[in-house]
Z-matrix of the N, CA and C atoms (Angstrom, degrees):
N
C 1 1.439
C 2 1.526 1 109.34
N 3 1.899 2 121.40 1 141.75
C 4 0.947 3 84.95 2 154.78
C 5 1.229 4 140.62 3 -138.31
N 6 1.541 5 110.93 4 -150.50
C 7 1.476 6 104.96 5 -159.32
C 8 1.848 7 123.13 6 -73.35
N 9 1.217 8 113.61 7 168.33
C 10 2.090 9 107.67 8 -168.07
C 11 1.702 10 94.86 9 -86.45
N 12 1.028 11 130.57 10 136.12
C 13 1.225 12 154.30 11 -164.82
C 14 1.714 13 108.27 12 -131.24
N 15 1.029 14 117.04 13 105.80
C 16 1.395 15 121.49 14 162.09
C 17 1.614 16 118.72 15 -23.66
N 18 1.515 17 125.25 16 147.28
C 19 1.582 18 99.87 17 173.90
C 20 1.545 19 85.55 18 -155.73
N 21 1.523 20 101.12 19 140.84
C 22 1.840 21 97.52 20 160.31
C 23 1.376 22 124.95 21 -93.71
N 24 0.854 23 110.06 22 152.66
C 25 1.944 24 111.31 23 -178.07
C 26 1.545 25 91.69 24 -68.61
N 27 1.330 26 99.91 25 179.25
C 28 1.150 27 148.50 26 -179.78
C 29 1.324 28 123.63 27 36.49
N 30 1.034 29 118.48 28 166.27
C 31 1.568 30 126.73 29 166.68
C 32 1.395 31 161.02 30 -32.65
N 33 1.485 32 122.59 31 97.73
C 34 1.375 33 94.01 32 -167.47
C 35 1.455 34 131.75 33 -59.20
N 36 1.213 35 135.44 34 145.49
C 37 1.486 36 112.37 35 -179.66
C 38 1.268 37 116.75 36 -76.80
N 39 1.606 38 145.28 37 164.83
C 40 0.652 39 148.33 38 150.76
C 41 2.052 40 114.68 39 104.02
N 42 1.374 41 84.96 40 6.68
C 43 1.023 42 112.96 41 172.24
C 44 1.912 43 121.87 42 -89.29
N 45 1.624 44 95.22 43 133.91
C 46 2.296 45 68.98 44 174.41
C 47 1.442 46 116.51 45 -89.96
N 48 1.599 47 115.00 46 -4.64
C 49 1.432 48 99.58 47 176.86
C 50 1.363 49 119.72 48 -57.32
N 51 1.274 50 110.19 49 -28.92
C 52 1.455 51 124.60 50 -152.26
C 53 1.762 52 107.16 51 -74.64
N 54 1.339 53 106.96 52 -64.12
C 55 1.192 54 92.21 53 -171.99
C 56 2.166 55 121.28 54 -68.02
N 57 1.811 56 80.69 55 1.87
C 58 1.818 57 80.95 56 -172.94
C 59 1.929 58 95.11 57 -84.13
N 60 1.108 59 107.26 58 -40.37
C 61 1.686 60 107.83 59 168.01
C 62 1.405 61 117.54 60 -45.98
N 63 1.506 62 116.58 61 -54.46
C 64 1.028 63 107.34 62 -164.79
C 65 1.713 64 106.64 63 -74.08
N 66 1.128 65 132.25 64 -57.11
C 67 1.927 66 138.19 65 148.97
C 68 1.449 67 91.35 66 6.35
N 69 1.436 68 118.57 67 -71.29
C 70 1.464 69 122.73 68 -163.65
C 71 1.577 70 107.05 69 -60.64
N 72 1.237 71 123.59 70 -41.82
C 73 1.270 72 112.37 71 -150.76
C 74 1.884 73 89.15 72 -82.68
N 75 1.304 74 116.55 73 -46.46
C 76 2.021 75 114.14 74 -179.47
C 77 0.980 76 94.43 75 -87.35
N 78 1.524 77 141.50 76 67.07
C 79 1.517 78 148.70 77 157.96
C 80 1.624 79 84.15 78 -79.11
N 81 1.718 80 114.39 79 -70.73
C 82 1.518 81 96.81 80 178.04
C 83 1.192 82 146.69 81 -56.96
N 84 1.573 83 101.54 82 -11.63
C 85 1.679 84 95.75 83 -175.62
C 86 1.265 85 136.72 84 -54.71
N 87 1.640 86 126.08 85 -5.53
C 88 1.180 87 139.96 86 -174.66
C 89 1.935 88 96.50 87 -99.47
N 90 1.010 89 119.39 88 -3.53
C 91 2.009 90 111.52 89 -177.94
C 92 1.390 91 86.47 90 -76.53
N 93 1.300 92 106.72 91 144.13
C 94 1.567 93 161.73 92 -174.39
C 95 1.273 94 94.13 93 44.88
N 96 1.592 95 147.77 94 41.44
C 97 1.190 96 142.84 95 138.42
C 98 1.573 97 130.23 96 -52.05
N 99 1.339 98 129.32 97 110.52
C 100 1.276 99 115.20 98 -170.31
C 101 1.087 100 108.14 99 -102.78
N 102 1.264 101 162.24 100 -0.85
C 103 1.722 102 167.24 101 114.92
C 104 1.410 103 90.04 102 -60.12
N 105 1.776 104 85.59 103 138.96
C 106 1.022 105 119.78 104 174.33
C 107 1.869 106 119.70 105 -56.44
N 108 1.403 107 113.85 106 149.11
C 109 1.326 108 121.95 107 -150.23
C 110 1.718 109 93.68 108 -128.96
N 111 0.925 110 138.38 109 123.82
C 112 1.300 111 128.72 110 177.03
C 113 2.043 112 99.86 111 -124.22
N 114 1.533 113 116.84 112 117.24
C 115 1.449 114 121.38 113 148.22
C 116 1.422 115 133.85 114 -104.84
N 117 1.280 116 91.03 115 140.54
C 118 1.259 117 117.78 116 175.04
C 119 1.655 118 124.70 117 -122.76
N 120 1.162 119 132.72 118 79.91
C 121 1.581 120 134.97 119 176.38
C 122 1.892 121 84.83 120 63.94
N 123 1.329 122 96.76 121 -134.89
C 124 1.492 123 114.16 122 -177.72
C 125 1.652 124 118.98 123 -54.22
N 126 1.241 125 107.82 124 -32.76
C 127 1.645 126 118.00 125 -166.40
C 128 1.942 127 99.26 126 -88.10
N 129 1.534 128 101.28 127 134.91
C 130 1.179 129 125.89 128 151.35
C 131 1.371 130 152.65 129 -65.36
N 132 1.622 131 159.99 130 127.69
C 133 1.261 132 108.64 131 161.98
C 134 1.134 133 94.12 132 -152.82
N 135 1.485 134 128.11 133 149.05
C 136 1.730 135 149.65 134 -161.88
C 137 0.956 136 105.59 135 -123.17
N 138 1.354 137 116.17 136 93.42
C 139 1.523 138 126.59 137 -163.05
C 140 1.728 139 110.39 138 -102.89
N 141 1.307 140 124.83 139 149.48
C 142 2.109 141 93.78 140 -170.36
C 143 2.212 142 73.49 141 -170.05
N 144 1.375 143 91.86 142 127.90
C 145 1.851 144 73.20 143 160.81
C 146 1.567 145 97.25 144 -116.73
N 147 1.287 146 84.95 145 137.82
C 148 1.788 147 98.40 146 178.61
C 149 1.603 148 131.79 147 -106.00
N 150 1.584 149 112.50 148 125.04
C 151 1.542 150 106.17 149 -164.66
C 152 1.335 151 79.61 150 -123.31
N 153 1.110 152 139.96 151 -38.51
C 154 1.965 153 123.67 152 176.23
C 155 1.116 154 107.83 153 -120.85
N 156 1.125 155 99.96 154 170.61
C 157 1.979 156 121.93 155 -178.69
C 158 1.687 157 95.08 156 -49.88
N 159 1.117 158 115.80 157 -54.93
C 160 1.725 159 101.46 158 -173.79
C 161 1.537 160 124.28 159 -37.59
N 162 1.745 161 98.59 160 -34.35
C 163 1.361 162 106.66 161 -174.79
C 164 1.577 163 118.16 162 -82.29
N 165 1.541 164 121.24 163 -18.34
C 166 1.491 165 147.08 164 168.72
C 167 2.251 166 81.77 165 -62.05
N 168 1.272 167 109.27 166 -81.29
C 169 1.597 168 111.19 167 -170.65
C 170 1.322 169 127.24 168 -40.19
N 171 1.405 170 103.92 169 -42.78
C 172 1.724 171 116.50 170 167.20
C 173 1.558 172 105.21 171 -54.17
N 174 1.589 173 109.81 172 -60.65
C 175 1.713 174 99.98 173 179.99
C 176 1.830 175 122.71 174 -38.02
N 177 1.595 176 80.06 175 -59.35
C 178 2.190 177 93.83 176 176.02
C 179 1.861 178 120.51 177 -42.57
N 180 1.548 179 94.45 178 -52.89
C 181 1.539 180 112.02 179 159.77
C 182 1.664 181 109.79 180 -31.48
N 183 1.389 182 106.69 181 -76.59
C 184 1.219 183 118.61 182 -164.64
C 185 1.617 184 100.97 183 -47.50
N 186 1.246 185 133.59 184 -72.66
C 187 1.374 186 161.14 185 -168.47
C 188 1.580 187 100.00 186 -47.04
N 189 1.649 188 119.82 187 -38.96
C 190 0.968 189 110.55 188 158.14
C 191 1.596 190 126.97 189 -57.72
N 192 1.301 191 105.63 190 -57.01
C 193 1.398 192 110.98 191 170.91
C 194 1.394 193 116.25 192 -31.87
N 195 1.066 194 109.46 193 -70.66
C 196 1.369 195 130.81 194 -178.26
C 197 1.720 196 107.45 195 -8.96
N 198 1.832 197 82.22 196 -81.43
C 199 1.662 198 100.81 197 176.64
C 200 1.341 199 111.31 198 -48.01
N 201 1.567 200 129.18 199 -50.16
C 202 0.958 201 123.53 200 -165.05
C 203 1.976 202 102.64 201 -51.96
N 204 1.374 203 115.03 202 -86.24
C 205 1.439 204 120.65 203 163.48
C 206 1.363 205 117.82 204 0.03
N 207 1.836 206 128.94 205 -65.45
C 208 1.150 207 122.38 206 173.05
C 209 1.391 208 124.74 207 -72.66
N 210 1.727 209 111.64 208 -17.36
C 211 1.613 210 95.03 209 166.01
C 212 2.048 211 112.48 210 -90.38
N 213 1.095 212 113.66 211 12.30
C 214 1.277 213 107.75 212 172.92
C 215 1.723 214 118.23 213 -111.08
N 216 1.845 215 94.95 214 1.06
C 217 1.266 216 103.65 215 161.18
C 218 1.643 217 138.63 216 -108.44
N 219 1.279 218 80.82 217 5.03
C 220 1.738 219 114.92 218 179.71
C 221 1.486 220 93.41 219 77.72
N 222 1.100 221 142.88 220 46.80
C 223 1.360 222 137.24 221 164.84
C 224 1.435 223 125.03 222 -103.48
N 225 1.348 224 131.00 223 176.28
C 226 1.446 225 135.22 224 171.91
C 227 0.866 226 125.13 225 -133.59
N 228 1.298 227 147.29 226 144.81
C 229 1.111 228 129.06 227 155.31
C 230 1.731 229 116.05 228 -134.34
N 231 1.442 230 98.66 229 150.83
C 232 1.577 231 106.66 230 -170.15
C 233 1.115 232 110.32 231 -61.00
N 234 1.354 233 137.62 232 137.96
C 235 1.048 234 157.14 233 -137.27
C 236 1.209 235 110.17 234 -134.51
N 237 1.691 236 109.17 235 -32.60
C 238 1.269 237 116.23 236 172.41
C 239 1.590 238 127.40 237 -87.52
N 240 1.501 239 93.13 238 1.05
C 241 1.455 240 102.21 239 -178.61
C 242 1.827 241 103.11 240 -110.70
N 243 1.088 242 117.24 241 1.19
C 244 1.657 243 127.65 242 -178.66
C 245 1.347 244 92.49 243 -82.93
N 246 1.686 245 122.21 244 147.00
C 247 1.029 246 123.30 245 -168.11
C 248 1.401 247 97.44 246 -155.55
N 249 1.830 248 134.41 247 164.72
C 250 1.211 249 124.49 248 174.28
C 251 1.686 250 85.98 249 -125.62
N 252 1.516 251 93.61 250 137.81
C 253 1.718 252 104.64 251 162.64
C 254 1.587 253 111.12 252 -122.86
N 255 0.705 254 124.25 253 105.31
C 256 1.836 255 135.73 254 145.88
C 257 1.290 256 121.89 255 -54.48
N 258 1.477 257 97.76 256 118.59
C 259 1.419 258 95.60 257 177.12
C 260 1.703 259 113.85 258 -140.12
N 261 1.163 260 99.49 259 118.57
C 262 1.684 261 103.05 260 -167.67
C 263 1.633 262 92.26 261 154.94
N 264 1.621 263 103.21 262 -163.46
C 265 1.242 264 116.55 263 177.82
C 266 1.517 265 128.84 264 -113.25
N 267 1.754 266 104.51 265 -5.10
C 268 1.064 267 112.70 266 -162.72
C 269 2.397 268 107.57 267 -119.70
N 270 1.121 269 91.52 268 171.22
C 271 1.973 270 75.46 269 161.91
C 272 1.782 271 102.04 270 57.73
N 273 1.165 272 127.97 271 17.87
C 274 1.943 273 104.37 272 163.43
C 275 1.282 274 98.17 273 -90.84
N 276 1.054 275 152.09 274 -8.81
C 277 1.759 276 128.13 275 142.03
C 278 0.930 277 117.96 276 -51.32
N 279 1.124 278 141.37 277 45.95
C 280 1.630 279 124.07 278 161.91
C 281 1.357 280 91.10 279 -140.79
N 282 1.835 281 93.82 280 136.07
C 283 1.755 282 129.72 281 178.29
C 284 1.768 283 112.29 282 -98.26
N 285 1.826 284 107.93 283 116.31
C 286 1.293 285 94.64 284 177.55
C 287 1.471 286 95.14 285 -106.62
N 288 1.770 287 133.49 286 177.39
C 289 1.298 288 135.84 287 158.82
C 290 1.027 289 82.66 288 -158.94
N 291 2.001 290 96.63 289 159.80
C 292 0.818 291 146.25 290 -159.52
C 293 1.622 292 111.30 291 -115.03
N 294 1.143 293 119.13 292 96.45
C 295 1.710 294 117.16 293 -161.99
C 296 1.403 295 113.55 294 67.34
N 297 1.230 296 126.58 295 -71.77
C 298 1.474 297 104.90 296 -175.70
C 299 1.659 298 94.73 297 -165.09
N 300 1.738 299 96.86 298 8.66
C 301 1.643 300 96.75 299 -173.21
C 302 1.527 301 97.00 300 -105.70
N 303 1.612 302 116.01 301 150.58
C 304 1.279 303 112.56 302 179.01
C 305 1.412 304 123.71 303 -88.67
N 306 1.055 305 120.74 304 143.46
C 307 1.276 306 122.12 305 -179.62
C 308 1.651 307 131.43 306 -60.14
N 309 0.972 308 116.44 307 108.82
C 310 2.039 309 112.01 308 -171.65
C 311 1.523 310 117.49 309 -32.69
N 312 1.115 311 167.06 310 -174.30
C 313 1.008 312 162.72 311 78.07
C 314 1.652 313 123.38 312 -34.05
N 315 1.565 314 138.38 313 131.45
C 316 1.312 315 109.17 314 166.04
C 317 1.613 316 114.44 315 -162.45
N 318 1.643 317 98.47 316 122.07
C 319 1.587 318 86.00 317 -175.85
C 320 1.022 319 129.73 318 -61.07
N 321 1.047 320 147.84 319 34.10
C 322 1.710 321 145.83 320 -163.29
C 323 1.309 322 99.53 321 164.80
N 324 1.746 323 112.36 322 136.75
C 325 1.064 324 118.84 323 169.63
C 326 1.641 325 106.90 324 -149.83
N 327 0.797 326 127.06 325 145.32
C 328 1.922 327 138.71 326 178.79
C 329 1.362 328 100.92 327 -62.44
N 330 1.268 329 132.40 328 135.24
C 331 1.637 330 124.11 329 156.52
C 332 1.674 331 97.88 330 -151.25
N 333 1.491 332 95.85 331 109.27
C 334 1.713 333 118.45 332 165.60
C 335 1.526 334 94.42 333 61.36
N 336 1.562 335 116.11 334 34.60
C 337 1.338 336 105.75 335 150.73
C 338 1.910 337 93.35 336 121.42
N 339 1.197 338 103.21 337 -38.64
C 340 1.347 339 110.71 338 -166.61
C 341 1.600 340 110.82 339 -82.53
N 342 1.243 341 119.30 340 143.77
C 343 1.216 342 130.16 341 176.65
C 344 1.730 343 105.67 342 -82.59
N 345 1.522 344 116.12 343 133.99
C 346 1.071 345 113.41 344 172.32
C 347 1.299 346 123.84 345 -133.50
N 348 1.241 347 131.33 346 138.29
C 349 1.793 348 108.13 347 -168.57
C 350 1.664 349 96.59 348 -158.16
N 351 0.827 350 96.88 349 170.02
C 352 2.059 351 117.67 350 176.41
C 353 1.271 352 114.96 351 -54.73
């Protein structure tokens, strides 16, 4: 038999097993999401356009989920890299968080290279 051997998680980068494992393992993370969910490798995004408060609640909903899912998968996610962008003219008062931390506000954010902003 053999013997227990120490092991570290995760992945090397640059590797292709890795990101096809990891795909597999948040295959679920999008069940019972009702705004749209967009992946990309490591990056997230919780997409929702909002014309009433329901649509502000659906986002919070979601975000709950979220957390819920990664703490029942032993996962994390940076918090400090989660950001809210608004885009329109209406609704930038509204605060989402993530567990109990609030969410940043930010006019501009990068996505797949592209600059995006309000």
């Amino acid at each position: 038999m053999s013997k227990w051997r120490p092991v570290t998680s995760g992945v090397p980068r640059g590797s292709v097993l890795g990101p096809v494992l990891f795909n597999i393992f948040i295959n679920d993370l999008d069940s019972g999401i009702k705004c749209t969910i967009r992946k990309f490798a490591n990056d997230k995004r919780l997409c929702s356009v909002i014309d009433i408060l329901k649509g502000r609640d659906a986002i919070q909903r979601d975000l709950n989920r979220l957390e819920r899912w990664t703490c029942a998968n032993l996962m994390k996610i940076s918090k400090v890299r989660c950001k809210v962008l608004h885009m329109g003219w209406g609704y930038r008062k509204y605060k989402y968080r993530m567990g109990r931390e609030w969410i940043e506000k930010s006019p501009e954010e990068k996505d797949l290279g592209m600059l995006v902003d309000e």
